[in-house]
mmCIF file of the C-alpha atoms, coordinates in Angstrom:
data_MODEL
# 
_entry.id   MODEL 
# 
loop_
_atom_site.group_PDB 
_atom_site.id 
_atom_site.type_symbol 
_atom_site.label_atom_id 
_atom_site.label_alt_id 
_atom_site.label_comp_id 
_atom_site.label_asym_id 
_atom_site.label_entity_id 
_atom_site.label_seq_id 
_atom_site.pdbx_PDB_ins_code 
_atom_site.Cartn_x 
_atom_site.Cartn_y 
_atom_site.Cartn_z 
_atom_site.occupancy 
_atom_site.B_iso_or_equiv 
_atom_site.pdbx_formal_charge 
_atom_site.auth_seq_id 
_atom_site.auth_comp_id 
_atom_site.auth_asym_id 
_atom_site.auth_atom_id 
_atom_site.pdbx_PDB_model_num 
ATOM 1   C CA . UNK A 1 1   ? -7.882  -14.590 22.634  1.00 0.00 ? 1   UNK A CA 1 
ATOM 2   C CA . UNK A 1 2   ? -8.797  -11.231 23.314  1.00 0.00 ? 2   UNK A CA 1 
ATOM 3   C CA . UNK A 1 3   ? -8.083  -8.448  20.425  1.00 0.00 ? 3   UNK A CA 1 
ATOM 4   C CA . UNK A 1 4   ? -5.480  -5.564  21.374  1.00 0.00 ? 4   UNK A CA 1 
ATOM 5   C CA . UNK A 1 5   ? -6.483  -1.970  21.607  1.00 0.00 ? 5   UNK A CA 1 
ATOM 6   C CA . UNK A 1 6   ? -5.470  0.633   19.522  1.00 0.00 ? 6   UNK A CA 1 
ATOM 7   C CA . UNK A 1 7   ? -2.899  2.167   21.587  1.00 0.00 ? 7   UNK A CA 1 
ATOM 8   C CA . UNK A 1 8   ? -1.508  -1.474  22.313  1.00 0.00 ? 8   UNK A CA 1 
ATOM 9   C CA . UNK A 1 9   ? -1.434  -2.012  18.880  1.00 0.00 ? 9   UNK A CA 1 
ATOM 10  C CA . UNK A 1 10  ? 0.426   0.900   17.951  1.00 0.00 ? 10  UNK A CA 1 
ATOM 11  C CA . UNK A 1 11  ? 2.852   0.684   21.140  1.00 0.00 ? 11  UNK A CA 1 
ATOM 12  C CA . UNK A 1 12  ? 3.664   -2.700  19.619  1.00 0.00 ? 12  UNK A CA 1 
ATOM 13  C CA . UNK A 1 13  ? 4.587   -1.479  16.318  1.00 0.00 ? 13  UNK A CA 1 
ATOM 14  C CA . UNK A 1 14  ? 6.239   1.917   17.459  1.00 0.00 ? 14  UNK A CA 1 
ATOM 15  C CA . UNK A 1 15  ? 8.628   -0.547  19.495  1.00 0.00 ? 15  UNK A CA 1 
ATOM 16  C CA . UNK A 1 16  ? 9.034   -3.246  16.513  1.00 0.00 ? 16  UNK A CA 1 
ATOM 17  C CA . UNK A 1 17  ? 10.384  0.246   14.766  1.00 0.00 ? 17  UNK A CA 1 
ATOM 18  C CA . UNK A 1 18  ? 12.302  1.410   17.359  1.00 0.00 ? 18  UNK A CA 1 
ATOM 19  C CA . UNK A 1 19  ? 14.014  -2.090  17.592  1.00 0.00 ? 19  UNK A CA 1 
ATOM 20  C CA . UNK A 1 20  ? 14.973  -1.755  14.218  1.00 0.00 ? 20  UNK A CA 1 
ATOM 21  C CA . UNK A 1 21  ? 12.442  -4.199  13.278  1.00 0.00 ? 21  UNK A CA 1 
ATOM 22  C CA . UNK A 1 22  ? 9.164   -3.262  10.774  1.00 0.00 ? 22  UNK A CA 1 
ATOM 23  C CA . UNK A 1 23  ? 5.430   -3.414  11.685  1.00 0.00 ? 23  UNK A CA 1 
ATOM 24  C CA . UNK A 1 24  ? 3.328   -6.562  9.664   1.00 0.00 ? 24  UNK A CA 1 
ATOM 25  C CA . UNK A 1 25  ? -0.226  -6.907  8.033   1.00 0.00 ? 25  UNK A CA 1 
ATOM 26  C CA . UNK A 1 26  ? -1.046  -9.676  6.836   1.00 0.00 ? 26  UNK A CA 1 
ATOM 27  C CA . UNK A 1 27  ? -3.895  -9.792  4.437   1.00 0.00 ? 27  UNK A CA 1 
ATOM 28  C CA . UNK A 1 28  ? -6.395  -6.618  3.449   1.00 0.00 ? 28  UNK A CA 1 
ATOM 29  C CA . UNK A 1 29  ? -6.938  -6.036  7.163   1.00 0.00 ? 29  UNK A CA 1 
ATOM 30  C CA . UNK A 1 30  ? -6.415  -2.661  9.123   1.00 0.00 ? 30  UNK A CA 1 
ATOM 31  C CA . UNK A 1 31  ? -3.064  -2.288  10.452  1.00 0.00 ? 31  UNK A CA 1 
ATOM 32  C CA . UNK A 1 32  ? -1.681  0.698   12.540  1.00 0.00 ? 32  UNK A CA 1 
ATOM 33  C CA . UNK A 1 33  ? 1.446   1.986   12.252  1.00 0.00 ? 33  UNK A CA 1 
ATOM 34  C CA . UNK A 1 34  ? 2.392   4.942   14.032  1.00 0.00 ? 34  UNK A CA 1 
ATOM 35  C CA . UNK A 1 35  ? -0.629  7.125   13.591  1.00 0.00 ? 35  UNK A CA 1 
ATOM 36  C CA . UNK A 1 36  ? -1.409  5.905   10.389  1.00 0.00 ? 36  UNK A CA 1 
ATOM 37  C CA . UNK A 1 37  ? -4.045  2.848   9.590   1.00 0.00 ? 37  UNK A CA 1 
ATOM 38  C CA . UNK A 1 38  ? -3.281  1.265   6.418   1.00 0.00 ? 38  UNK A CA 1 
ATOM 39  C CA . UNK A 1 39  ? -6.499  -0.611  5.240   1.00 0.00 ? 39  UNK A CA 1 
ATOM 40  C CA . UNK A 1 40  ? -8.107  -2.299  1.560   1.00 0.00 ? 40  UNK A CA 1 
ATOM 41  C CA . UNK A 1 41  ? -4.520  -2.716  0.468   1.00 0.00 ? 41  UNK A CA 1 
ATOM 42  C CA . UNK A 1 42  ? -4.807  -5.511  -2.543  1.00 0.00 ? 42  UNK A CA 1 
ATOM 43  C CA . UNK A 1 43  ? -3.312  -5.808  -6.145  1.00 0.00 ? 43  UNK A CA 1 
ATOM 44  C CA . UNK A 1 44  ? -4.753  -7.724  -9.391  1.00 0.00 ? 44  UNK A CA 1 
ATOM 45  C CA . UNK A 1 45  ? -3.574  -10.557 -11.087 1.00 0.00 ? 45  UNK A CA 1 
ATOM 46  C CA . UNK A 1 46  ? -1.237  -9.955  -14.435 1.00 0.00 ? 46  UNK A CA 1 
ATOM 47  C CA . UNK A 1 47  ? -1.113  -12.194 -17.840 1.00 0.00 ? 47  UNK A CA 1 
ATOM 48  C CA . UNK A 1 48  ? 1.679   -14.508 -17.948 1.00 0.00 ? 48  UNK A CA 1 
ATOM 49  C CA . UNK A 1 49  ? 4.729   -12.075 -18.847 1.00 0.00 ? 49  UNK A CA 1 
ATOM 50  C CA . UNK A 1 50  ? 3.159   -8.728  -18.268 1.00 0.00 ? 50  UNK A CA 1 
ATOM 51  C CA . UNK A 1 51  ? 5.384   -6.007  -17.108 1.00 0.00 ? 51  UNK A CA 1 
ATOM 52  C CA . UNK A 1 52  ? 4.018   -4.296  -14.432 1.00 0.00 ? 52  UNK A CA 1 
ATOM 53  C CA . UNK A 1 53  ? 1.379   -4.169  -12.251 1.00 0.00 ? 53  UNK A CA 1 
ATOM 54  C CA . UNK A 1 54  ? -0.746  -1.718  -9.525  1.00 0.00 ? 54  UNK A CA 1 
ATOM 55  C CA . UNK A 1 55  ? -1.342  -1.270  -6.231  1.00 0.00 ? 55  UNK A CA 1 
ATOM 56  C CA . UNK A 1 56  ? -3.987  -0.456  -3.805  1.00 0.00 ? 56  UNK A CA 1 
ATOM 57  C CA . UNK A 1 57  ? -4.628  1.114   -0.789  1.00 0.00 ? 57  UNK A CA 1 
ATOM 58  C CA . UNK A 1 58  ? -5.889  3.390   1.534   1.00 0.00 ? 58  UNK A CA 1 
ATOM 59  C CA . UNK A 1 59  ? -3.616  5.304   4.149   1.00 0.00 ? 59  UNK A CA 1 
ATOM 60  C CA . UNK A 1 60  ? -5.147  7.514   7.085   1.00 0.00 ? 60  UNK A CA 1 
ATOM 61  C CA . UNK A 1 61  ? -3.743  9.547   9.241   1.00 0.00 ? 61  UNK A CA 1 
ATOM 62  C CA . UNK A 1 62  ? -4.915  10.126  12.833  1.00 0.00 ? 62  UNK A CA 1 
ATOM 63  C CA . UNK A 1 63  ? -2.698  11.736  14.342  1.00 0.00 ? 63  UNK A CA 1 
ATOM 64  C CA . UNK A 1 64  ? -1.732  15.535  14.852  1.00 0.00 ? 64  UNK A CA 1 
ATOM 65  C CA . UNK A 1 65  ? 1.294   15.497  12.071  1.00 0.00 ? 65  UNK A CA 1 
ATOM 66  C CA . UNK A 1 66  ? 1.034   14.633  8.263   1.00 0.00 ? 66  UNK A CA 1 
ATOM 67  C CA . UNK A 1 67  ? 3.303   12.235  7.767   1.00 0.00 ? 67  UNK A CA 1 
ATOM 68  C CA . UNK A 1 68  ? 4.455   11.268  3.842   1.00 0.00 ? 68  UNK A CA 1 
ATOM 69  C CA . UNK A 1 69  ? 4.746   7.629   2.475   1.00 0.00 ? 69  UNK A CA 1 
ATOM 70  C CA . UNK A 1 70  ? 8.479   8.279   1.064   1.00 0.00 ? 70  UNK A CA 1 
ATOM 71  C CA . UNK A 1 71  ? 9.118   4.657   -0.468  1.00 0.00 ? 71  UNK A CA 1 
ATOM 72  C CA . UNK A 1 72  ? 7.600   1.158   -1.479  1.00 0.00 ? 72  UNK A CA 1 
ATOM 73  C CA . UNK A 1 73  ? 9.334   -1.733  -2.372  1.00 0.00 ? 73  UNK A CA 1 
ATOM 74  C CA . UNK A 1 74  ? 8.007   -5.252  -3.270  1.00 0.00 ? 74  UNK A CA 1 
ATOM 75  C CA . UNK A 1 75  ? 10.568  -8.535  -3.963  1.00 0.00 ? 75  UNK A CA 1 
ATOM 76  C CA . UNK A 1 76  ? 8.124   -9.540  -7.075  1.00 0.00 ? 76  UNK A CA 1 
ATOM 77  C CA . UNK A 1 77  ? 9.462   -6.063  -9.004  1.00 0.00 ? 77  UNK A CA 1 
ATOM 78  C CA . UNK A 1 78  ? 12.713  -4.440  -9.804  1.00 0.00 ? 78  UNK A CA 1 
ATOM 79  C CA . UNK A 1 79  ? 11.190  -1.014  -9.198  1.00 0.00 ? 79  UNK A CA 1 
ATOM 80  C CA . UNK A 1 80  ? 7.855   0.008   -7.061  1.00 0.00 ? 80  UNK A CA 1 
ATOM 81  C CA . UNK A 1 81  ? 7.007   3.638   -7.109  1.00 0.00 ? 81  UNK A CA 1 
ATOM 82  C CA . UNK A 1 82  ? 3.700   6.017   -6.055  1.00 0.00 ? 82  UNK A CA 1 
ATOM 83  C CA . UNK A 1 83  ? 2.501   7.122   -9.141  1.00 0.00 ? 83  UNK A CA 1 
ATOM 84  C CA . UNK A 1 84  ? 0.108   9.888   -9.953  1.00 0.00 ? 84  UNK A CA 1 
ATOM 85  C CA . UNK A 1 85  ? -2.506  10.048  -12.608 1.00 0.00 ? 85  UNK A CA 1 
ATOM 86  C CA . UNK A 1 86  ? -4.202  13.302  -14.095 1.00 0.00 ? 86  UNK A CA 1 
ATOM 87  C CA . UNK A 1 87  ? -5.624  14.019  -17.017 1.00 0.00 ? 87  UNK A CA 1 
ATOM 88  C CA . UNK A 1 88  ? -4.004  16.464  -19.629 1.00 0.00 ? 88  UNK A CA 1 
ATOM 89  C CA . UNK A 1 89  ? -5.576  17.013  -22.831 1.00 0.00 ? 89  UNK A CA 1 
ATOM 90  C CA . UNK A 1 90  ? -8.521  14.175  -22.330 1.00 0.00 ? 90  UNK A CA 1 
ATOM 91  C CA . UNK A 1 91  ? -5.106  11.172  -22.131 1.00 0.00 ? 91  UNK A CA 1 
ATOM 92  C CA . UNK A 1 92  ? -4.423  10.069  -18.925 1.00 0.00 ? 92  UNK A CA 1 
ATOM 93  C CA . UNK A 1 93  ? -1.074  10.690  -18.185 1.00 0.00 ? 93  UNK A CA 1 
ATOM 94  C CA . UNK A 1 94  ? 0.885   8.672   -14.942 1.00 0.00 ? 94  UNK A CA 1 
ATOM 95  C CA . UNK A 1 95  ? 3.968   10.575  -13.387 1.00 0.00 ? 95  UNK A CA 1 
ATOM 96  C CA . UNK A 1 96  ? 6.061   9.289   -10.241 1.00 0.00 ? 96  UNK A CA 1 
ATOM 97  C CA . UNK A 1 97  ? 5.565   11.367  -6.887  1.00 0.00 ? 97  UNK A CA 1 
ATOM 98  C CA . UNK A 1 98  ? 9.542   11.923  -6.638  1.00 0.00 ? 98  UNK A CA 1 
ATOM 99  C CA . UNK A 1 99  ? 8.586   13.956  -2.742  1.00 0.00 ? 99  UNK A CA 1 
ATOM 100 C CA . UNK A 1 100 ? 6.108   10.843  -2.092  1.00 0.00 ? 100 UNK A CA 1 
ATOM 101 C CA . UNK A 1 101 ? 2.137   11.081  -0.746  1.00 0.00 ? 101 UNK A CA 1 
ATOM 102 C CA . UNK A 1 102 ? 1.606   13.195  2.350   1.00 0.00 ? 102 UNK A CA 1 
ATOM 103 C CA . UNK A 1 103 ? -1.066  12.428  4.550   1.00 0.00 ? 103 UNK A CA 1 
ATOM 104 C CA . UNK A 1 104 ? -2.565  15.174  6.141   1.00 0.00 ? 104 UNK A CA 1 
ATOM 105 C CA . UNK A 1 105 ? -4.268  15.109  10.004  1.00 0.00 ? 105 UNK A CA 1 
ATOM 106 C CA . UNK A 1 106 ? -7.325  13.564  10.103  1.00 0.00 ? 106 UNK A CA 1 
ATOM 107 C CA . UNK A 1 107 ? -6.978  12.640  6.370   1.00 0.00 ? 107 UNK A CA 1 
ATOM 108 C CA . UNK A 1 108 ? -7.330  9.465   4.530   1.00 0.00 ? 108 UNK A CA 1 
ATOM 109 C CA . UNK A 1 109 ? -5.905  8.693   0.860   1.00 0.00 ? 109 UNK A CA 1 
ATOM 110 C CA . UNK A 1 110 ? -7.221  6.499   -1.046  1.00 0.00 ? 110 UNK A CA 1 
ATOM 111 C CA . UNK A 1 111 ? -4.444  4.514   -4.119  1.00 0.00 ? 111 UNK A CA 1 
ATOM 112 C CA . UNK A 1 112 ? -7.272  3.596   -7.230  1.00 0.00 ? 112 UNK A CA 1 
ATOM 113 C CA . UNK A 1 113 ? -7.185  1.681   -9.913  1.00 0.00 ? 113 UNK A CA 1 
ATOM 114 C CA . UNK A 1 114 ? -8.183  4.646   -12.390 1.00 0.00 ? 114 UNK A CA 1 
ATOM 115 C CA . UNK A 1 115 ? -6.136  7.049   -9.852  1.00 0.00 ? 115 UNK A CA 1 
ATOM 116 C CA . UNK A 1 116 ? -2.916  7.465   -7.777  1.00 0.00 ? 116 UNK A CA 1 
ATOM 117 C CA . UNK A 1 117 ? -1.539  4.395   -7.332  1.00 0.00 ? 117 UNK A CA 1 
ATOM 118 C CA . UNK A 1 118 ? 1.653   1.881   -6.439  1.00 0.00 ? 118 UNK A CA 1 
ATOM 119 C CA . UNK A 1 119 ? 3.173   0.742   -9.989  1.00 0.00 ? 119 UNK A CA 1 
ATOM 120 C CA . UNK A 1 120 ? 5.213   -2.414  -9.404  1.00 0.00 ? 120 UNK A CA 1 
ATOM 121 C CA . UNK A 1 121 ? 7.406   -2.175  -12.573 1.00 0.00 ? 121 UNK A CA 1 
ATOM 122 C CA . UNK A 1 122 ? 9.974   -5.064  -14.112 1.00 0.00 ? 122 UNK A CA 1 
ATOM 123 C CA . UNK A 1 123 ? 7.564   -8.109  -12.419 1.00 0.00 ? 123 UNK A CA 1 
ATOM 124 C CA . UNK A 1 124 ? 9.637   -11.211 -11.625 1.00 0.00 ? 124 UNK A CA 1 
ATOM 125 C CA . UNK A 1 125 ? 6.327   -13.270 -11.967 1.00 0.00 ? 125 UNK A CA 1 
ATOM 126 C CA . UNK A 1 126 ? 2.939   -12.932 -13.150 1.00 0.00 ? 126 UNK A CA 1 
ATOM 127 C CA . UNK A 1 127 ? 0.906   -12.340 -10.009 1.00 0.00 ? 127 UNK A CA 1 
ATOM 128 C CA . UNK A 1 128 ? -2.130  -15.137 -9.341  1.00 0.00 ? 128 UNK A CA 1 
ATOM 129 C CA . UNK A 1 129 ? -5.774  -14.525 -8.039  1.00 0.00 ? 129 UNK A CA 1 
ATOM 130 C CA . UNK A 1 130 ? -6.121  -15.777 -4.592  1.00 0.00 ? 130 UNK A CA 1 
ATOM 131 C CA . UNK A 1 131 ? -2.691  -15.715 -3.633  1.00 0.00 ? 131 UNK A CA 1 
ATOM 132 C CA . UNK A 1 132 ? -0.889  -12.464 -1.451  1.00 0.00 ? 132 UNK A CA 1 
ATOM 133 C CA . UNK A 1 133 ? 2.431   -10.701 -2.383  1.00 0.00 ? 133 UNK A CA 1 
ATOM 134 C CA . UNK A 1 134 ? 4.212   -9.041  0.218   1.00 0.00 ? 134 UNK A CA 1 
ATOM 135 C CA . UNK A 1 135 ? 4.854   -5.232  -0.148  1.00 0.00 ? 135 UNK A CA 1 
ATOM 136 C CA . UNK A 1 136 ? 7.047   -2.556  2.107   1.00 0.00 ? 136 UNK A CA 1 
ATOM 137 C CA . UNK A 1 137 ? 6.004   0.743   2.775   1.00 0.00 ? 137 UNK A CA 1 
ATOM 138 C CA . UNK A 1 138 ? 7.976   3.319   4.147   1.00 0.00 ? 138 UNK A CA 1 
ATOM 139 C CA . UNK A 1 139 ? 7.074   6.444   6.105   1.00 0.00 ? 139 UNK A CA 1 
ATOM 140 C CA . UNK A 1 140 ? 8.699   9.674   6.780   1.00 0.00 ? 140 UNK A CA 1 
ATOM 141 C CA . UNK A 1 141 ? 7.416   9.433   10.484  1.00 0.00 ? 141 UNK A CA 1 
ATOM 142 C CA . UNK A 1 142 ? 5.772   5.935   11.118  1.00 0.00 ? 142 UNK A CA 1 
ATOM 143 C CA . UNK A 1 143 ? 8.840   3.829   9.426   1.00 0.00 ? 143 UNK A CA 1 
ATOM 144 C CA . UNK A 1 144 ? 8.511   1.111   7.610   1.00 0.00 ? 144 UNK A CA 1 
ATOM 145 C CA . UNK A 1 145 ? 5.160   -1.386  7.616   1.00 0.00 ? 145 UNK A CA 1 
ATOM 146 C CA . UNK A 1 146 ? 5.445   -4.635  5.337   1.00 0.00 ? 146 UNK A CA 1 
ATOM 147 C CA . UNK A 1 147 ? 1.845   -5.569  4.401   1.00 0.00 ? 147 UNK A CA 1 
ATOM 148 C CA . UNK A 1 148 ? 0.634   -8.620  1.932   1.00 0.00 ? 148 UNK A CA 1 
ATOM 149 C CA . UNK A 1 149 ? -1.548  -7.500  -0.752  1.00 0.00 ? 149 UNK A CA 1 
ATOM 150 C CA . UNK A 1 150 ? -4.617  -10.095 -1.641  1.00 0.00 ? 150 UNK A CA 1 
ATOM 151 C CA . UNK A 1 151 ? -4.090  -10.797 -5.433  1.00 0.00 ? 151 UNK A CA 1 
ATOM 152 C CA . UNK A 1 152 ? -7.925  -9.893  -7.431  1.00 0.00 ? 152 UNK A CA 1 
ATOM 153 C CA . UNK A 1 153 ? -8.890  -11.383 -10.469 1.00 0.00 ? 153 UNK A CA 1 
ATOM 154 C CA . UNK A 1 154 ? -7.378  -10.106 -13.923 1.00 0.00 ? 154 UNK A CA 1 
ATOM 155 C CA . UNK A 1 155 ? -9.309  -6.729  -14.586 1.00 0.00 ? 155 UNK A CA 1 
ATOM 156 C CA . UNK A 1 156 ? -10.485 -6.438  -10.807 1.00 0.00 ? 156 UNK A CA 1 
ATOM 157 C CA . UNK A 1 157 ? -11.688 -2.599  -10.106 1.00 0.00 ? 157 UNK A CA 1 
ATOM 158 C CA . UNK A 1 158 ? -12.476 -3.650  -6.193  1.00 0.00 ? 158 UNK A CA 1 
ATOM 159 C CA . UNK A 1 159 ? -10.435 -6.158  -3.490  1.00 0.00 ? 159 UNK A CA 1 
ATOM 160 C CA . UNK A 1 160 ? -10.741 -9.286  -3.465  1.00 0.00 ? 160 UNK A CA 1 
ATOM 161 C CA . UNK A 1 161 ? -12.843 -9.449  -0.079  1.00 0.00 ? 161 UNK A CA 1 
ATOM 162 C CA . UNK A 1 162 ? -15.293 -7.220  -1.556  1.00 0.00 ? 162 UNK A CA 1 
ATOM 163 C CA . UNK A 1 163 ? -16.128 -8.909  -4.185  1.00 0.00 ? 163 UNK A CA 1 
ATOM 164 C CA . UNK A 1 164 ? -17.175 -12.112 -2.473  1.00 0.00 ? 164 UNK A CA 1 
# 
């Protein structure tokens, strides 16, 4: 089978959106929405009971526009939000982004562990290494894009793929 362009790619999920529909990634591979490309998106694995957890990714923007990821949601958590992490006073504090990430043209942002991040709060389940959770982001401009996160080992600082 031959791979789709870019544009294809794109036309395909601009018209999934338009239909009412959402765009889909499935694993820690690229996907375009809009003129974003969401890519390294992956979580870690929690203790039995723990009750939250974090999530990674990085979002660039190629288009001409910044656009501003204004929600996330997950099914495995009552509550997903972007958080923000500074330090204040050498502790590292964590705050929610209440007006959400903006991407800037020709920009890429990177969600750390360490740094800003997605905080899946009131877990349903532990998550496992080696399985995938799925995860929906939405955009001010591009809509909404449901990815699945790869699940890392406990304590993970990288995805799963790179640490093969």
């Amino acid at each position: 089978m031959m791979p789709l362009s870019r544009s294809l790619r794109s036309l395909l999920a601009a018209g999934l959106i338009a239909a009412g529909g959402s765009a889909l990634a499935q694993g820690a591979g690229p996907i375009e929405v809009g003129d974003l490309t969401i890519s390294h998106a992956w979580t870690r694995a929690t203790p039995p009971g723990a009750p939250s957890a974090g999530g990674y990714l990085t979002i660039s923007n190629e288009g001409s526009q910044p656009d501003r990821l204004v929600s996330v949601s997950a099914p495995f958590a009552k509550e997903s939000l972007v958080h923000a992490m500074s330090m204040q006073d050498g502790v590292m504090k964590m705050r929610e982004m209440t007006e959400g990430l903006e991407i800037q043209p020709g920009e890429s942002v990177t969600l750390e562990p360490g740094g800003n991040h997605v905080m899946f709060m009131g877990l349903e389940t532990a998550l496992t290494a080696g399985n995938s959770v799925p995860v929906t982001l939405t955009f001010e401009h591009a809509g909404k894009v449901e990815i699945s996160l790869p699940t890392a080992k406990i304590g993970a600082t990288q995805p799963p793929e790179a640490s093969e």
